[in-house]
C-alpha positions in Angstrom: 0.0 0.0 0.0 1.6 3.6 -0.8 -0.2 6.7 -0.2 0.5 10.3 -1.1 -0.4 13.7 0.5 -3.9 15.9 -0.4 -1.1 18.8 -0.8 0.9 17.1 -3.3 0.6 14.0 -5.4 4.1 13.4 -5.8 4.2 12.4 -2.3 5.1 8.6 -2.0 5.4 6.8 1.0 4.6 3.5 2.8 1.7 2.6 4.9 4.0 2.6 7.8 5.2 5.6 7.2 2.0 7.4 6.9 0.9 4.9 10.4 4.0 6.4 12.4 4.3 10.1 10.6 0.3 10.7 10.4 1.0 14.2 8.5 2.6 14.8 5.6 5.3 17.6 6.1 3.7 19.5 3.5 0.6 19.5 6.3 -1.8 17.6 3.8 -3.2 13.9 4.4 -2.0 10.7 3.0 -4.3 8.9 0.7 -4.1 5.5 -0.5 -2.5 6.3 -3.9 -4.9 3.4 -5.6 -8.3 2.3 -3.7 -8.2 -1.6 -4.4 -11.7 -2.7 -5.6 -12.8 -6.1 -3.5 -12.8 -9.2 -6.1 -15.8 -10.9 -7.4 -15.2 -13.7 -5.0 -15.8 -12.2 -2.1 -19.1 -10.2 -3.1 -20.2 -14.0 -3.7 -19.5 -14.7 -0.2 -19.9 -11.3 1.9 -23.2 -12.1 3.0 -22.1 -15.0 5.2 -19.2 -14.1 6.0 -19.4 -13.3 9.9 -17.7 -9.8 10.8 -14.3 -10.8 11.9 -13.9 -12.4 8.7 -15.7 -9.8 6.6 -13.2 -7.4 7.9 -9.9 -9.5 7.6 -10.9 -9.7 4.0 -12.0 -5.9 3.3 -8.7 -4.6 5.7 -6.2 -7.1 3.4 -7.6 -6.0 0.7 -7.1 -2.3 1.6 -3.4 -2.9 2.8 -2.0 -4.7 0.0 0.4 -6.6 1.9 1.9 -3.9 4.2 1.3 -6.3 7.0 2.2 -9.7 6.8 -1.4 -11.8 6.0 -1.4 -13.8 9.6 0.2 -10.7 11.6 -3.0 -8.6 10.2 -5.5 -11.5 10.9 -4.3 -11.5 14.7 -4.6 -7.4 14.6 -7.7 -7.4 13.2 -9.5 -9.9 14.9 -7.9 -9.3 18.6 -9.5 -5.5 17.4 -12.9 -6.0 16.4 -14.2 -8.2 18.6 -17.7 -6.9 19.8 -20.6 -6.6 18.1 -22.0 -4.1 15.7 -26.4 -4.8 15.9 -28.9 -3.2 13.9 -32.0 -2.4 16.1 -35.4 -1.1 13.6 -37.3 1.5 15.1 -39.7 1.2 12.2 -39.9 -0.7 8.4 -37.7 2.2 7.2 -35.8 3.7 9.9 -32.9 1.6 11.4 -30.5 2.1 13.8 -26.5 1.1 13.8 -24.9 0.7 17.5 -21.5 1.5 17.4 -21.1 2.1 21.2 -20.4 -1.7 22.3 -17.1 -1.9 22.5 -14.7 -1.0 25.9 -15.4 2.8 26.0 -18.9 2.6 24.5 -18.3 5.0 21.0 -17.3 3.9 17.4 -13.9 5.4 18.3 -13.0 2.0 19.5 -13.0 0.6 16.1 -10.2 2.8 15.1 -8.0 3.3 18.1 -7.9 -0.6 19.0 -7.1 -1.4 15.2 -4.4 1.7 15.4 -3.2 0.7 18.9 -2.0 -2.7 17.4 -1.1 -1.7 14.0 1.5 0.9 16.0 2.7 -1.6 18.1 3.2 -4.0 15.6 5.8 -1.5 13.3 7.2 -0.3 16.1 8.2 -3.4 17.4 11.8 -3.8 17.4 12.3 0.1 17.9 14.2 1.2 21.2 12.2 4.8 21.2 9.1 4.7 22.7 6.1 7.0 20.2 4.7 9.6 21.8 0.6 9.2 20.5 -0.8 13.0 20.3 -4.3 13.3 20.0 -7.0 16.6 20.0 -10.6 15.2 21.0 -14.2 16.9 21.8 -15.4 14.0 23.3 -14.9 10.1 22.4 -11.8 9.9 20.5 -9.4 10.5 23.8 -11.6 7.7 25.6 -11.0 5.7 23.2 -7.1 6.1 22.2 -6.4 5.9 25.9 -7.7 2.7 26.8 -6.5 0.9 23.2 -2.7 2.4 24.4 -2.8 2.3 27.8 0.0 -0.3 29.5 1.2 -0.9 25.6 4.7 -1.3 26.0 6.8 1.5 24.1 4.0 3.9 23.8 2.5 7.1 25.7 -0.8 9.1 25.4 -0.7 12.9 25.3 -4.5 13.8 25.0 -5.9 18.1 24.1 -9.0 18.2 25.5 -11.5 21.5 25.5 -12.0 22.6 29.2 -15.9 22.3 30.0 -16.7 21.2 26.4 -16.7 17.2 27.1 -19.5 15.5 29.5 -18.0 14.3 32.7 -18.1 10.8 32.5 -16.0 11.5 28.7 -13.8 13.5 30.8 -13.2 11.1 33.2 -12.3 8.3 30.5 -9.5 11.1 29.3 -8.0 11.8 33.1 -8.4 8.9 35.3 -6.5 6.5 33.4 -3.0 8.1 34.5 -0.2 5.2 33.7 0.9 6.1 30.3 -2.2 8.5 29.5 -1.5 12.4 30.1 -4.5 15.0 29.6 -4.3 18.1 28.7 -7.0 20.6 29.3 -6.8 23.3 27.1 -8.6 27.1 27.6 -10.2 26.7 24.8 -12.0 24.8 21.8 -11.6 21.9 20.1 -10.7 23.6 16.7 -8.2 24.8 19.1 -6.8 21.3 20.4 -6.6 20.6 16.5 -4.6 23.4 15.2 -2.4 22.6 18.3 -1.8 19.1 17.4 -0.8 20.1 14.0 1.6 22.9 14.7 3.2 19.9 16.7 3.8 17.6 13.8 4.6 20.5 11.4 8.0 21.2 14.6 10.6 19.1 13.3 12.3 19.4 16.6 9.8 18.3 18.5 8.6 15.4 16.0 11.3 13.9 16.4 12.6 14.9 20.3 9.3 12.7 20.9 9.0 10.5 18.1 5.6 11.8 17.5 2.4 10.0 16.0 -1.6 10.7 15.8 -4.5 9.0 16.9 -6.8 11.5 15.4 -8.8 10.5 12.2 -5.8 12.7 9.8 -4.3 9.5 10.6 -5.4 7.2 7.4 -5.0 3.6 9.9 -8.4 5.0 11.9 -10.1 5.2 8.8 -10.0 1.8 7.9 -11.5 -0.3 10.4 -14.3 2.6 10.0 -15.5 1.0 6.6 -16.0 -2.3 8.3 -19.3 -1.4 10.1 -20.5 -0.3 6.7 -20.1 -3.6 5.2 -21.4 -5.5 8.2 -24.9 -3.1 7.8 -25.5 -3.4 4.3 -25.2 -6.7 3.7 -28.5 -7.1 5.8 -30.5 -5.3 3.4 -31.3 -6.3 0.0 -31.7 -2.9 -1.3 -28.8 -0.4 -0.6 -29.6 1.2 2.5 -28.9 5.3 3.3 -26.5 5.9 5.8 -26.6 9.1 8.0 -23.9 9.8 9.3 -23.5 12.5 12.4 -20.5 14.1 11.5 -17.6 16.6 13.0 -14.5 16.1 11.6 -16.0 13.4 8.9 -13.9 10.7 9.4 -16.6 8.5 9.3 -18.3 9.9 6.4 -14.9 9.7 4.2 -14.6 6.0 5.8 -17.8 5.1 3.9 -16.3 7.1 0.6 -13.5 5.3 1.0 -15.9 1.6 1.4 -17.8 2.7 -1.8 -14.8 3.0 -3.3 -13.8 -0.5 -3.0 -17.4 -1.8 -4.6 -20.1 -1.2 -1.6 -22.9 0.1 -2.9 -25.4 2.3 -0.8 -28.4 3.7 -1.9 -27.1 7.5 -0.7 -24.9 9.4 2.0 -26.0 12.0 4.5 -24.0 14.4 6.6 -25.6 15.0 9.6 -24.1 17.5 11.9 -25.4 20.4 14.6 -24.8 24.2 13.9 -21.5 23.2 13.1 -22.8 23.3 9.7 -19.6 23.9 7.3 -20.5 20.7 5.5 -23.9 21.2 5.1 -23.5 24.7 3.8 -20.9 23.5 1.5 -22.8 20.8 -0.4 -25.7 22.6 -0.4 -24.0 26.1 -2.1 -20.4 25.6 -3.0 -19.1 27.9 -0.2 -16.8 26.3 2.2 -16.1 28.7 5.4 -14.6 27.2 8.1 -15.3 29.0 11.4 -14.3 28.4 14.9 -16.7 25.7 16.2 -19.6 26.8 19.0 -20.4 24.7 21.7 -23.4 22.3 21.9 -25.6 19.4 23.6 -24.0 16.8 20.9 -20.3 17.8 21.7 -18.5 15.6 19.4 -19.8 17.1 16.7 -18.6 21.0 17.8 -16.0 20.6 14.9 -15.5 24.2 12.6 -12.6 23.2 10.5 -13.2 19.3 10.1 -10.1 18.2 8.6 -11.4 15.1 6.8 -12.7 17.6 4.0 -9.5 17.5 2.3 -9.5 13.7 1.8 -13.1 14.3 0.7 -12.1 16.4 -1.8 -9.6 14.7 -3.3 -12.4 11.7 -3.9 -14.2 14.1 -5.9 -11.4 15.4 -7.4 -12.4 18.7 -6.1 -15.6 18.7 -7.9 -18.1 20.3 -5.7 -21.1 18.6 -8.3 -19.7 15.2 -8.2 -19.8 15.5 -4.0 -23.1 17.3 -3.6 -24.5 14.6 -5.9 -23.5 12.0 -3.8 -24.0 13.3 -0.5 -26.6 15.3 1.4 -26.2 17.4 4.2 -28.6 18.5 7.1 -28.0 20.9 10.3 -29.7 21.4 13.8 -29.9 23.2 16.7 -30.0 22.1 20.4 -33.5 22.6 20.7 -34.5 20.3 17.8 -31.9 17.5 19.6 -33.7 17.7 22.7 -37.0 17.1 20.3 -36.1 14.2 18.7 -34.5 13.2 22.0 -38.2 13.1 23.6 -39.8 12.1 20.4 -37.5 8.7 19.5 -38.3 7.4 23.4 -41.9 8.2 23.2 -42.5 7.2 19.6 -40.3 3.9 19.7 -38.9 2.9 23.9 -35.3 3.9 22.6 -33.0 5.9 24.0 -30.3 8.2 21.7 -27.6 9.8 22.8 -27.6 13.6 21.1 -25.3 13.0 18.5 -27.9 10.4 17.4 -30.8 12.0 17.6 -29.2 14.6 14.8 -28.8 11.7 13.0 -32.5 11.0 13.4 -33.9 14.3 12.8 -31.5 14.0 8.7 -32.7 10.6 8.6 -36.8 11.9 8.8 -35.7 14.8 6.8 -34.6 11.9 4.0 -37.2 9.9 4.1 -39.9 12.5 3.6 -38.2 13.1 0.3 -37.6 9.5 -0.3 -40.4 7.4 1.4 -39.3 4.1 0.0 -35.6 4.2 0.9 -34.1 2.2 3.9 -32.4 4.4 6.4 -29.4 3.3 8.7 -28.7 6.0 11.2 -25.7 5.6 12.8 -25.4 5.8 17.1 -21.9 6.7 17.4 -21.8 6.5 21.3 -24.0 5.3 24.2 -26.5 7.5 25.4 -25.2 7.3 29.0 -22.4 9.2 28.3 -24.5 12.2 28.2 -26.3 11.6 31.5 -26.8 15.3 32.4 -28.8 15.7 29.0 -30.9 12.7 29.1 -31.6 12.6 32.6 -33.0 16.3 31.6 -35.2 15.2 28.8 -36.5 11.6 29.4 -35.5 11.2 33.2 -33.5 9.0 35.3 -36.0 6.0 34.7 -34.9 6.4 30.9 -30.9 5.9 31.6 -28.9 2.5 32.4 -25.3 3.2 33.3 -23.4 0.3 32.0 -20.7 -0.5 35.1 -17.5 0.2 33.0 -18.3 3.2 32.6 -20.3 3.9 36.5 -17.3 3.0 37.8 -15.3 6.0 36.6 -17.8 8.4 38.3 -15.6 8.1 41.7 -12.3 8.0 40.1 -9.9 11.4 40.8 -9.7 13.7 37.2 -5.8 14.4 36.6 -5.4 16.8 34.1 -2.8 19.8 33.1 -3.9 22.9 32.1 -3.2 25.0 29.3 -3.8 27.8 27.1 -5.1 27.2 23.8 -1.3 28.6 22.2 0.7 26.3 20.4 3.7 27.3 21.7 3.0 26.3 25.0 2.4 22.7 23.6 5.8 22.7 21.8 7.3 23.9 24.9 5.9 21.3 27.0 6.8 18.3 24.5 10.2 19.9 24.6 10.2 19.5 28.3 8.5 16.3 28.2 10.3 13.9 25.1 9.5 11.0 26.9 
């Protein structure tokens, strides 16, 4: 597998490479310089294939080789092993739980698969990596437990202060070990442009042999496109997938699954007033803007990087992208609505991020009534407690106990300003 950079298609490096660098120096994103299309043989087969071997298949496929075949069957399967279940809340709405694995969010798909992948190429190396990481909200959960305790590795996680819910914060600071937070005075946008100015320091790249667990690193894409597989193959027609999107990882993990033969009937973006998408497909203008705060946090992305790899998969065509994917926007208020109206309509419980996703899916399916919608639920609702507790009650809300037993747990953080010269200095003072 080689893959270039959005900035510059002369770029030409190695999936390990672009595993252990994450950014380009030119500050792009590596691409796979060819997107493999799965053989004929195994869309004969896909259907009963069960989902560890579904994903072997679609992730050797992808990697052409850059991991030895039983190495990447041992990564793959020790990765992916909980379940992905489609629950119908009617004959055309459908919901995708993506919250079952260890830290209850899709992020686990990604940062396990990554955790392993990193491990596995950094093997025989005597300097440990140093995994940097922005999140507003499940991606530091997430990272931290897939790295924490693995040997040669450390965690340095930029969170926004009072922008994550408290049970997400505590996933980020009570870890300790080989996990350090850092609470930064200001947004996630902020985190971001932190963790970039980082990479783009060649001093400090290298003092601390950094890597990234965000999704501008192409290995948490791929285990993303499994889910997508493991959904459509239970519907005869091509289902819709809406997607609630922030920095559209997701989203370009589903381009990046139609590019290697699934077929789905359409894509939809849904995000909060976070809207740069949206607005985007639906006139042409792209405008990043710093992000604003909101009930379905993850989401509060202003500058999602993942547009550049979207981009490139249109070939910058804003026609070909519009065409193939829709875009929808909401306030808090019409979360909390669809909140009450998915419990009282149907017995099940969203977590916000969700219920956006519900609110594009109805928005769909009153234009196209026959469709089949899969709305993805990127992280358990009891994550959100405060806001659910709010709207449906405590009656509505089961705590699953690994994540209760965080409440009691002390939050270790270091604070920051939102400058990106006080992260350099830091790494510069803390290599290892």
């Amino acid at each position: 597998m080689r893959l270039f950079s959005t900035n510059n298609s002369e770029v030409d490096v190695a999936f390990e490479e672009a595993v252990l660098r994450s950014l380009p120096s030119d500050n792009g994103l590596y691409m796979p310089t060819q997107i493999p299309t799965l053989d004929e043989g195994f869309w004969r087969e896909w259907r009963d294939l069960d989902f560890q071997e579904l994903a072997c298949r679609v992730v050797s496929s992808m990697l052409q080789g850059a991991i030895p075949e039983p190495e990447l069957r041992d990564i793959v399967t020790d990765a992916i092993n909980f379940p992905t279940p489609i629950v119908s809340l009617d004959d055309s709405c459908y919901v995708l739980e993506l919250f079952h694995g260890p830290t209850l969010a899709f992020k686990d798909f990604g940062a396990r698969f990554m955790a392993r992948v990193m491990a596995w190429f950094n093997r025989d190396s005597e300097r440990p990596l140093t995994v940097l990481v922005a999140t507003s909200g499940d991606t530091g959960g997430a990272v931290a437990h897939a790295f924490h305790h693995v040997s040669g590795t450390r965690v340095v996680i930029l969170y926004p202060s009072g922008k994550v819910s408290g049970l997400q914060e505590k996933q980020l600071t009570a870890l300790g070990g080989n996990v350090t937070a850092l609470e930064i005075e200001g947004s996630f946008d902020d985190c971001q442009r932190m963790v970039k100015a980082a990479f783009l320091d060649e001093d400090v790249a290298q003092v601390c042999n950094l890597t990234s667990a965000n999704s501008i690193n192409i290995s948490r894409l791929i285990p993303q496109m499994l889910y997508y597989f493991e959904a459509a193959r239970q519907f005869q027609k091509p289902p819709v997938f809406v997607i609630p999107s922030g920095n559209f990882g997701n989203l370009t993990a589903l381009l990046l699954a139609t590019r290697m033969g699934l077929d789905v009937g359409h894509i939809v973006a849904a995000t909060n007033i976070n809207d740069v998408v949206p607005q985007y497909l639906n006139s042409s203008n792209y405008e990043p803007r710093p992000s604003v705060a909101t009930l379905s946090n993850a989401m509060d992305v202003g500058a999602p990087s993942n547009f550049a790899r979207m981009q490139e998969m249109f070939g910058g065509q804003w026609q070909a992208m519009a065409q193939s994917v829709s875009g929808f926007s909401y306030d808090d208020q019409q979360t909390r609505v669809a909140l009450n109206e998915v419990y009282e309509k149907y017995g099940y419980v969203m977590d916000p991020h969700g219920a956006v996703g519900y609110l594009a899916a109805q928005a769909w399916l009153s234009k196209c009534p026959e469709d089949k919608v899969v709305i993805l639920e990127t992280a358990h609702p009891a994550k959100f407690p405060e806001t659910i507790e709010e709207e449906l009650g405590k009656e509505a809300l089961e705590t699953p106990e690994r994540l209760a037993v965080l409440a009691d747990l002390p939050k270790v953080a270091i604070s920051m300003a939102a400058e990106d010269a006080d992260l350099i200095s830091w790494l510069h003072h803390h290599p290892e």
